[in-house]
C-alpha positions as CSV (number, residue, x, y, z in Angstrom):
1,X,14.8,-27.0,48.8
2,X,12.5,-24.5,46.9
3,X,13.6,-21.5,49.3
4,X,17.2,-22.5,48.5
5,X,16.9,-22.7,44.9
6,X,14.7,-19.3,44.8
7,X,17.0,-17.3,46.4
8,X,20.3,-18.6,45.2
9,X,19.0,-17.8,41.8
10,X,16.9,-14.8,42.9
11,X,19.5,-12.4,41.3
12,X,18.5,-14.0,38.0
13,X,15.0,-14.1,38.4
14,X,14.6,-10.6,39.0
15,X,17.3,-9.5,36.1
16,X,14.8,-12.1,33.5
17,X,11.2,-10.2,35.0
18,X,13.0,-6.6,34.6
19,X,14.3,-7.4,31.4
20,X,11.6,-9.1,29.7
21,X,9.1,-5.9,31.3
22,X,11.4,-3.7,29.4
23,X,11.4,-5.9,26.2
24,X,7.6,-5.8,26.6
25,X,6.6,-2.2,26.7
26,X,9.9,0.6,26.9
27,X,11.8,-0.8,24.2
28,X,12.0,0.4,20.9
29,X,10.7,-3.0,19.2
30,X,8.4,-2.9,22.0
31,X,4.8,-5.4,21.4
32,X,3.4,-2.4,20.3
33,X,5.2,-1.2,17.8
34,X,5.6,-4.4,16.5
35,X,1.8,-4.3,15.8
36,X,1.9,-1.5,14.3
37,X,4.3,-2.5,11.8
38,X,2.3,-5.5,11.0
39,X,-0.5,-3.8,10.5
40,X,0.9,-1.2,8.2
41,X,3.0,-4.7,6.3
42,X,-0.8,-5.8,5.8
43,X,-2.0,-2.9,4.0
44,X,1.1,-2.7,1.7
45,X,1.5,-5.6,0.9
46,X,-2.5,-5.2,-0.2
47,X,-1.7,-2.1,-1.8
48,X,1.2,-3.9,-3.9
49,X,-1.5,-6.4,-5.1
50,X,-4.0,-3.2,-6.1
51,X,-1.1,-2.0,-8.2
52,X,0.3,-5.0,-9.3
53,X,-3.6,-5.8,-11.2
54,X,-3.3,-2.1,-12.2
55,X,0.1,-2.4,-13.9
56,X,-1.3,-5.6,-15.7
57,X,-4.4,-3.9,-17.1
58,X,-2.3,-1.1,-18.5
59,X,0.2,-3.4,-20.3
60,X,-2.4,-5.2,-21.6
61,X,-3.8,-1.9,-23.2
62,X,-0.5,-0.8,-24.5
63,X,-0.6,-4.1,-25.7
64,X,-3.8,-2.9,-27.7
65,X,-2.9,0.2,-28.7
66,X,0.6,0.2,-29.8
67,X,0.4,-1.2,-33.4
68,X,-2.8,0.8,-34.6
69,X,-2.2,3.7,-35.5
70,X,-5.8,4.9,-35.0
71,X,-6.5,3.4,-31.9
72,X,-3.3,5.4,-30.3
73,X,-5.6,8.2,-31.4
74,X,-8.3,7.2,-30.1
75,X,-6.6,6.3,-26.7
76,X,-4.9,10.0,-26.8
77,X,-8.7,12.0,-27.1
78,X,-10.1,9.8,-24.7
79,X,-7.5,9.7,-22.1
80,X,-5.7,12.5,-22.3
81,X,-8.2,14.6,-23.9
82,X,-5.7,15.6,-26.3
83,X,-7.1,17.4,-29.9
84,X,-6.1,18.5,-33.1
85,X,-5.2,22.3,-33.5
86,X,-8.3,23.2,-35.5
87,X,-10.5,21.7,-33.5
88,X,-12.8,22.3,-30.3
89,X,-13.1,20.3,-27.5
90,X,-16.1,20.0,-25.1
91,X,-16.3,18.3,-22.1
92,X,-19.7,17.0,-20.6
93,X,-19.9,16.3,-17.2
94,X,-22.7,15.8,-14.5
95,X,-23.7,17.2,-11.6
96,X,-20.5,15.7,-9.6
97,X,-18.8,17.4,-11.9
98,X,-17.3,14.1,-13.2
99,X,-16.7,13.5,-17.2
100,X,-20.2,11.6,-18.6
101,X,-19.2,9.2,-20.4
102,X,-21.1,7.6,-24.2
């Protein structure tokens, strides 16, 4: 009974292995690549929380800064080390060559 079952259907059996071995590794969504693409979904979808917290720390500044006038000032030279025309501006930094900070 097995023998005559297996190869009346052996045609199919053989065309289910050869396409499922192709599915597996030759085709374009092969298992690999599909791992790949979840592991590169993993880190963006980190990254999106990184600058999702990012975006919420600099509303909350604007937040801060937008109705006095001298703290948009203050936000400007510290910032954007932005100064006024008759004035000098000097940077301090350490040996990294990074800004020190007060």
């Amino acid at each position: 009974m097995l023998k005559l079952l297996f190869t009346k259907y052996r045609f199919y059996f053989l065309s289910f292995c050869g396409l499922f071995l192709w599915m597996l590794f030759f085709d374009g969504n092969d298992i690999f690549s599909q791992w790949r693409m979840y592991r590169e979904l993993s880190r963006l979808e980190a990254e999106k929380v990184y600058y999702q917290e990012k975006l919420k720390e600099v509303e909350r500044e604007r937040e801060e800064v937008l109705g006095n006038p001298k703290l948009i000032e203050k936000y400007a030279r510290e910032k954007y080390l932005m100064k006024k025309p008759t004035e000098e501006l000097y940077i301090l930094v350490d040996e990294d060559n990074q800004p020190v900070e007060k």
